[in-house]
C-alpha positions in Angstrom: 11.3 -34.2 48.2 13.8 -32.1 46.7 14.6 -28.4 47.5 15.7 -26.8 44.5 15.7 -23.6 43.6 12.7 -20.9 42.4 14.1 -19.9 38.7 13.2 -17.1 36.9 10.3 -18.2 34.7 8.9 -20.4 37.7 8.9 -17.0 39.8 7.5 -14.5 36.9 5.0 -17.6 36.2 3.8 -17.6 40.2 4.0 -13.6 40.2 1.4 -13.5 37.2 -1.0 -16.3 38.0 -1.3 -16.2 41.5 -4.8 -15.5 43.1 -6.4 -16.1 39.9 -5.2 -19.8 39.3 -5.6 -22.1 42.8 -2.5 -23.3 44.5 -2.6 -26.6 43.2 -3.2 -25.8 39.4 -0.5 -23.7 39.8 2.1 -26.2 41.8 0.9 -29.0 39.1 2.0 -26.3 36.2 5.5 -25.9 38.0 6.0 -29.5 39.0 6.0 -28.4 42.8 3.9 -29.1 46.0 1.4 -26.9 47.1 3.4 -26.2 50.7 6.0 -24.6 48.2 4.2 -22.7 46.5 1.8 -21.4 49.2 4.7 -20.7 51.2 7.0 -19.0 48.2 3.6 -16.7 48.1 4.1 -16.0 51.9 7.9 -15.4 52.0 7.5 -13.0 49.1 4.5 -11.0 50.8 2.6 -12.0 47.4 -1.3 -11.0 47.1 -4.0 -10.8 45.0 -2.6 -7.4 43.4 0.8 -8.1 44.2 1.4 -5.1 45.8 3.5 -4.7 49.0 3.4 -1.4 50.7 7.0 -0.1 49.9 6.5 2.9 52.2 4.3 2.9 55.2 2.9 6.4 55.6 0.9 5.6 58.8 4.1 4.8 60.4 5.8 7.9 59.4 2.8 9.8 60.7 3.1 7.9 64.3 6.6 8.4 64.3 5.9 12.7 63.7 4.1 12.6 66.9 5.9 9.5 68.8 9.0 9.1 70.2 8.3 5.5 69.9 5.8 3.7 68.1 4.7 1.6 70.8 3.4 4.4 73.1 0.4 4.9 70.8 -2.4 2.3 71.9 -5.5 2.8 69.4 -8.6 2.9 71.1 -12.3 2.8 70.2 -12.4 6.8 70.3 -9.1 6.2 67.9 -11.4 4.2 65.5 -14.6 5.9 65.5 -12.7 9.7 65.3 -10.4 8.5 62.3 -13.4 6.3 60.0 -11.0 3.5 60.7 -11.6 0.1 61.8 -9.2 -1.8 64.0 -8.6 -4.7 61.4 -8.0 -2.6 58.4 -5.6 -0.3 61.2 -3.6 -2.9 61.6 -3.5 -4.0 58.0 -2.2 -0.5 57.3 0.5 -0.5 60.1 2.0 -4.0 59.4 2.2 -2.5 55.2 -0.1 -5.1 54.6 -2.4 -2.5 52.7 -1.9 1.3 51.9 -3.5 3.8 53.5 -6.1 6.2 51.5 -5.8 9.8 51.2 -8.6 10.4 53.4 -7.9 7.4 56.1 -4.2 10.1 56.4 -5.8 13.0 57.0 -8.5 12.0 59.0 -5.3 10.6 61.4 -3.5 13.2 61.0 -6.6 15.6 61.8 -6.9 13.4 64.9 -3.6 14.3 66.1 -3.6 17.8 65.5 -1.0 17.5 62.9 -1.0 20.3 60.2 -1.0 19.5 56.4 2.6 21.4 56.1 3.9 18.9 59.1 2.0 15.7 57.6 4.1 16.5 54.2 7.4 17.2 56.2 7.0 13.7 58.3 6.9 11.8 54.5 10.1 14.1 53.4 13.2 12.0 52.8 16.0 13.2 55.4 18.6 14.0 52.4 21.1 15.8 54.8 20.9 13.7 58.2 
């Protein structure tokens, strides 16, 4: 089996048509096993919508009110108070999926965190 190279049009063909075409039409069109493909998609945090959270708000959030993120331990209470369940929570910390307007403010609203502080903990540090 040979390991060449993902070219351009084999990459904007993959970017377009994947999750509507399966894995194997789609490694049959580019002349490729469906490991490579499947694992091309996976390497390139490729979805259905293509989208790959390029900034991950929740974090910035946790970060406002943690020293480190791993001091905060979600908890039931977490869930229930914040409309929020654990597997989409954890979807939304990875950057897996984006976090809705209303999913931020019920977590910041959980932690006591003002709307002028929620918009200061997404503010670029320009002069750090």
């Amino acid at each position: 089996m040979s390991n060449r190279k993902w070219n351009k049009n084999e990459i904007a063909y993959l970017v377009e048509n994947y999750g509507r075409m399966s894995l194997e039409d789609m490694a049959r069109q580019l002349n490729r096993s469906v490991m490579a493909v499947r694992l091309y998609a996976l390497r390139h945090r490729l979805d259905d919508k293509h989208q790959v959270v390029k900034e991950n708000r929740l974090k910035k959030l946790l970060e406002y009110r943690f020293r480190h993120l791993e001091d905060f331990h979600p908890s039931k209470f977490f869930f229930k108070e914040t409309g929020i369940n654990q597997v989409r929570y954890w979807d939304i910390f990875f950057g897996r999926k984006a976090i809705k307007p209303e999913e931020y403010k019920a977590v910041a609203a959980y932690f006591n965190i003002t709307i002028s502080e929620a918009f200061d903990s997404l503010q670029l540090n320009l002069f750090d």
